[in-house]
C-alpha positions as CSV (number, residue, x, y, z in Angstrom):
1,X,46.4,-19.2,180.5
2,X,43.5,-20.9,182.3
3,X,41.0,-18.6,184.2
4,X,38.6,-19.3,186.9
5,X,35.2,-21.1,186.9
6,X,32.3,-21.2,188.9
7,X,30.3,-24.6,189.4
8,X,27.3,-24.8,191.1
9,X,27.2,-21.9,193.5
10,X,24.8,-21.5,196.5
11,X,24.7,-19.2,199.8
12,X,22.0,-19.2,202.0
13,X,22.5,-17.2,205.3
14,X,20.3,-18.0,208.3
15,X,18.4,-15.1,209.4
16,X,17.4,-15.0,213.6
17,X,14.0,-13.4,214.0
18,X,13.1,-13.3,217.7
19,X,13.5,-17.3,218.7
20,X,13.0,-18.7,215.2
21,X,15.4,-19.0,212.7
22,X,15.1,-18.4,208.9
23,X,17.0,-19.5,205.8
24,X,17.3,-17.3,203.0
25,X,18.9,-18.4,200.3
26,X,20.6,-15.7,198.5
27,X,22.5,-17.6,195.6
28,X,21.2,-20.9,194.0
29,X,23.1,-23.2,192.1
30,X,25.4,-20.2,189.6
31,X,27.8,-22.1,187.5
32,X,30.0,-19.6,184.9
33,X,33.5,-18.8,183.6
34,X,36.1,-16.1,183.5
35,X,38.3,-16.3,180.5
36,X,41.6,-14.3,179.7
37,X,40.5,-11.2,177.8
38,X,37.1,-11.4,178.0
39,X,34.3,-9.7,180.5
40,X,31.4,-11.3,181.9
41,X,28.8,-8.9,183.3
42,X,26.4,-10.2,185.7
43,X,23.3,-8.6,186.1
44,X,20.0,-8.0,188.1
45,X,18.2,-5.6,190.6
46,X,18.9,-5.4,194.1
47,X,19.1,-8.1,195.9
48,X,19.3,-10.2,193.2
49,X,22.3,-12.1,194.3
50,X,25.0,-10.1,192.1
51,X,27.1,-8.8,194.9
52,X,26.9,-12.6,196.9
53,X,28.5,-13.8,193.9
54,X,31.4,-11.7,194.0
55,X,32.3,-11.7,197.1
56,X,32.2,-15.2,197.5
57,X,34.6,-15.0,194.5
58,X,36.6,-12.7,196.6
59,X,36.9,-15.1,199.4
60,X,35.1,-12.4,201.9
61,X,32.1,-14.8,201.8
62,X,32.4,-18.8,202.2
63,X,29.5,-20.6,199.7
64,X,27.3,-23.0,201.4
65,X,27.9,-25.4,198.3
66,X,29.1,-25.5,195.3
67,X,33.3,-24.6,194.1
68,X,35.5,-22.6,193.0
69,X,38.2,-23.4,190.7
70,X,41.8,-21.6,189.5
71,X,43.2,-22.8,186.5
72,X,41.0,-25.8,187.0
73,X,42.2,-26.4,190.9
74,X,40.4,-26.1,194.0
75,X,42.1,-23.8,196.1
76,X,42.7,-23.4,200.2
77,X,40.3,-21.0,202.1
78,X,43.5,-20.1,204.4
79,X,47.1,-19.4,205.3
80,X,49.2,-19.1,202.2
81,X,47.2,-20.5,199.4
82,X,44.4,-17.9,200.4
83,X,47.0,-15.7,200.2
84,X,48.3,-17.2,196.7
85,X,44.4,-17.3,195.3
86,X,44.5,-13.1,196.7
87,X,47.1,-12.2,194.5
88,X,45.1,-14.0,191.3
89,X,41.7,-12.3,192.3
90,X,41.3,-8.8,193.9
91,X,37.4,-7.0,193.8
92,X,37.0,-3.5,193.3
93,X,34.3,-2.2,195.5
94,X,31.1,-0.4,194.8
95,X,31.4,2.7,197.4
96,X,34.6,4.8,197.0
97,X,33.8,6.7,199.6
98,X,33.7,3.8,201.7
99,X,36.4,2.0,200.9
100,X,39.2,4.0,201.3
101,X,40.6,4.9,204.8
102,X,40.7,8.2,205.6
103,X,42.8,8.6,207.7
104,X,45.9,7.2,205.3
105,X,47.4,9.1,202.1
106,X,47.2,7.5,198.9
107,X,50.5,6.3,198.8
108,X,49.8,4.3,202.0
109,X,46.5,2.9,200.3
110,X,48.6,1.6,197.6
111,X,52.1,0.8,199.1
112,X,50.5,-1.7,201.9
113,X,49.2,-4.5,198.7
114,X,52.5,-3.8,197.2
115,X,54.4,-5.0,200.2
116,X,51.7,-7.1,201.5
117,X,52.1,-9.4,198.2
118,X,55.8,-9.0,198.1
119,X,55.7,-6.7,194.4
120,X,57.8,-3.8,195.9
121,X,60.4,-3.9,198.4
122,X,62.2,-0.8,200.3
123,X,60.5,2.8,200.1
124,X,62.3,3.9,196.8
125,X,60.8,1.0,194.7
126,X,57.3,1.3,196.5
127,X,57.6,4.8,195.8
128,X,57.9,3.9,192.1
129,X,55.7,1.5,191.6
130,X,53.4,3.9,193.5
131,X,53.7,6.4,190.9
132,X,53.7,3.5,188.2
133,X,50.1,2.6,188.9
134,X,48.7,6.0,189.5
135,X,50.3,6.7,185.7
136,X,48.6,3.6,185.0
137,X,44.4,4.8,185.8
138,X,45.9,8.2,184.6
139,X,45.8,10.0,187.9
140,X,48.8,12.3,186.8
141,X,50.7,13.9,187.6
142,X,51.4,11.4,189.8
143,X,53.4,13.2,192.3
144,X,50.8,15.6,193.2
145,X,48.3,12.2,194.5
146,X,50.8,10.3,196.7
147,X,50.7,12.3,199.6
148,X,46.8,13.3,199.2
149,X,44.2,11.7,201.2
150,X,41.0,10.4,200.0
151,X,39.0,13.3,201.1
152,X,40.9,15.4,199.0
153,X,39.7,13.3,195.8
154,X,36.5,13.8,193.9
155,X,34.7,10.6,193.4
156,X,36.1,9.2,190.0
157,X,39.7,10.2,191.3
158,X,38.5,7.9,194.4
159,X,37.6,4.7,192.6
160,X,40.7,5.1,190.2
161,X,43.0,5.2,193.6
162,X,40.4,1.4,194.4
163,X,41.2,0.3,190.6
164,X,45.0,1.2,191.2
165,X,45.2,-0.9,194.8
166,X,43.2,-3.9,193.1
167,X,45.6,-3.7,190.2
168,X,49.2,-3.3,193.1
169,X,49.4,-7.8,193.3
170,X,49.3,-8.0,189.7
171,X,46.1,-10.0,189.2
172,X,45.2,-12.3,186.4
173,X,40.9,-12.0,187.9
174,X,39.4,-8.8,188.4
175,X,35.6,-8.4,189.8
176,X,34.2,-4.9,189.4
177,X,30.9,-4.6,191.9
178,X,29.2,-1.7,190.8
179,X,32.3,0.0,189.9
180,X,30.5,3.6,188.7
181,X,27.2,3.8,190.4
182,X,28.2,5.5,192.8
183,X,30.1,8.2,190.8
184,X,28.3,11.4,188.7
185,X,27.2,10.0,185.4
186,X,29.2,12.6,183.7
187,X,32.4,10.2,184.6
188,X,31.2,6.8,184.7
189,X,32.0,6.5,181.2
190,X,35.7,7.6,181.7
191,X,35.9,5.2,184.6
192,X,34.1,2.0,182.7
193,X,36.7,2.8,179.5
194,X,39.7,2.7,181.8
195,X,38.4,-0.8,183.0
196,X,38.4,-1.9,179.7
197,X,41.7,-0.6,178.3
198,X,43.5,-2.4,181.4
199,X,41.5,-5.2,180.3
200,X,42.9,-5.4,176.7
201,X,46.6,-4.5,177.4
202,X,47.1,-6.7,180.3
203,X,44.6,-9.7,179.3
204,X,42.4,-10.2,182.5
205,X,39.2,-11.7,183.1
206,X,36.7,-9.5,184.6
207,X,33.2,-10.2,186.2
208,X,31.0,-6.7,186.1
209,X,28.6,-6.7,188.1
210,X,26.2,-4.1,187.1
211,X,22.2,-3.3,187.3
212,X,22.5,-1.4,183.8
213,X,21.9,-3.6,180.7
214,X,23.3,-0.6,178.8
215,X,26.8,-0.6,180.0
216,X,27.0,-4.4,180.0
217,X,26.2,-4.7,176.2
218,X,28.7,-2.3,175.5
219,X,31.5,-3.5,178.0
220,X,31.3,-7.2,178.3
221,X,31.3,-10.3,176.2
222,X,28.4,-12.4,177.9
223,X,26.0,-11.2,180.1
224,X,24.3,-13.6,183.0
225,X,21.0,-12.3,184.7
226,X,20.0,-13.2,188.0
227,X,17.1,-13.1,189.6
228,X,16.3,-14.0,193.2
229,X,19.6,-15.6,193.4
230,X,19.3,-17.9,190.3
231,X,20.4,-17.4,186.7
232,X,17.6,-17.1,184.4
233,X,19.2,-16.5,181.3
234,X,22.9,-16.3,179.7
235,X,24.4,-15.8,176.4
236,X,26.1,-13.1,174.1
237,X,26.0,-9.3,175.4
238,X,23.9,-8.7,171.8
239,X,21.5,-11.3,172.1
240,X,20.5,-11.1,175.5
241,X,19.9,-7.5,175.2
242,X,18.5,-7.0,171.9
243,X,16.9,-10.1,171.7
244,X,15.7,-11.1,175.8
245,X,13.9,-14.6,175.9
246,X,13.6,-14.5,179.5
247,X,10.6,-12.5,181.4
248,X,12.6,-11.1,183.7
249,X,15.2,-9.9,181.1
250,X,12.8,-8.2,179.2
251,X,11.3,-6.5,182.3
252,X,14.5,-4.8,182.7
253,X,14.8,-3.9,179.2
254,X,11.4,-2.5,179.5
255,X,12.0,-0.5,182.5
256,X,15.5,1.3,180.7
257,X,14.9,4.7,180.1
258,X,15.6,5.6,176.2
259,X,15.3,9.6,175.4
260,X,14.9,9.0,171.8
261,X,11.5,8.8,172.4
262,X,11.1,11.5,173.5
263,X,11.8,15.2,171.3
264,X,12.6,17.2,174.4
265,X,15.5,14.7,175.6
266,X,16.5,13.9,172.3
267,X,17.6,17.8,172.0
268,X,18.7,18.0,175.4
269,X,20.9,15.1,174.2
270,X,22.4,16.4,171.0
271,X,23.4,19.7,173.0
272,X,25.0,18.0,175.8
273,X,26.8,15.9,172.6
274,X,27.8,18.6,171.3
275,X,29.3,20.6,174.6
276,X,31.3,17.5,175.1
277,X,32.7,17.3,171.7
278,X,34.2,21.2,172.5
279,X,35.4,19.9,175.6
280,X,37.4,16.7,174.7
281,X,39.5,18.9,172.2
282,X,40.7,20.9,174.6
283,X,41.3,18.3,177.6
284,X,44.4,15.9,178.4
285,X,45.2,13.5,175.1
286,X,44.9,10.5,177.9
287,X,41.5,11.8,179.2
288,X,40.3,12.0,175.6
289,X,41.0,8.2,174.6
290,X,38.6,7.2,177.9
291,X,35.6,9.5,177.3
292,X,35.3,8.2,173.7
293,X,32.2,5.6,173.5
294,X,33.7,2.0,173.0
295,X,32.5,0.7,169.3
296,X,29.6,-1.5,169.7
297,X,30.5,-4.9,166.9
298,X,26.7,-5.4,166.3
């Protein structure tokens, strides 16, 4: 199964400031692929270019040059084959706040892709797979979310509902912008290891998009890093991290906070460590596969 590359990619928006107008150009020239099983995490600072990328990918921004290609084809910007290239690619968004409606329950958020992209047909079988996808980012029991409204949801239970409605048209792509960084650290880590068991059991590609170099080495395959809208260096999650050739990349490295250097943080950390230990023992078997750190290969 083919995935999707990126060749050549550049946006520049023109900005209006009183009579004149300005170009700024916001991607330059980004060429990458996303293969079957495998993440790519793209990152930067703010600004950088990251979130341009994606949603260009998502078809919610048109590139000013340069192509995208599915399964090695140029695709239609509209009618049915954006609709076709939509059911391949879906983006799950930064914000959950945001991006759910408030006004609709959860079984509404996740029944209109379903019928939208022709999965589910009738109320009892977009009841069902209602319920199937909600089992499937373990928000169970799953009856007692359907008929819940977003403000009713913490945070994490938020972006799972966004993880379920990207997953509702079955798609081979996924591209997570900032997928935790809005969320309380103490469940990013649930929410990043749910990504990457969907990842594994059903094959997908996945572009993260991320400002933290230590959650891309531990849940992606390559990492890219932009800076002011350009790749400046690529390559193995390991290398880049531990071994930065770029300034820019080792900048960022720089500027990552590590508490081992520290004595206080250090035995802040082990206590935490160990509280959370006590606690996984006595929470839900499906939580406890997600909070358990993914095993670094290097």
């Amino acid at each position: 199964m083919a995935g999707l590359e990126v060749k050549d990619l550049s946006k520049t928006f023109r900005l209006r400031s009183g009579l004149r107008s300005v170009a700024l150009e916001a991607v330059k020239h980004v060429s990458f692929t996303l293969d079957p099983g495998r993440t790519v995490a793209l990152v930067g600072q703010s600004g950088s270019g990251k979130s341009t990328v994606a949603r260009i990918i998502a078809q919610l921004e048109s590139p000013t040059a340069g192509d995208i290609l599915l399964d090695g084809k140029s695709f239609g910007r509209h009618g049915r084959a954006l609709r076709e290239y939509r059911d391949d690619v879906q983006m799950i968004f930064q914000d959950p706040f945001a991006s759910l409606n408030p006004f609709h329950t959860i079984e509404h958020h996740l029944a209109r892709p379903l019928q939208l992209h022709g999965k589910a047909k009738g109320r009892e079988q977009v009841r069902a797979k209602v319920v199937e996808l909600l089992q499937r980012v373990n928000l169970e029991p799953a009856a007692d979310f359907v008929d819940r409204r977003p403000h009713e949801l913490s945070g994490g239970q938020r972006q799972r509902v966004a993880i379920a409605r990207a997953l509702a048209p079955g798609p081979r792509i996924l591209i997570a912008d900032e997928p935790v960084s809005m969320l309380d650290v103490s469940i990013r880590l649930g929410v990043l290891n749910l990504l990457a068991r969907l990842q594994r059991e059903e094959n997908l590609c996945v572009l993260y998009i991320t400002h933290d170099l230590a959650t891309a080495r531990h849940f992606s395959d390559e990492i890219l890093v932009m800076y002011r809208g350009e790749v400046v260096e690529r390559g193995p999650a390991d290398d880049v991290i531990l071994r930065p050739q770029a300034d820019f990349t080792k900048l960022l490295a720089a500027a990552a906070p590590e508490p081992s250097r520290h004595e206080r943080f250090t035995s802040v950390s082990s206590r935490y460590a160990q509280a959370e230990a006590v606690h996984r023992t006595s929470s839900h078997p499906a939580m406890q596969a997600e909070n358990t750190p993914p095993r670094s290969d290097s």
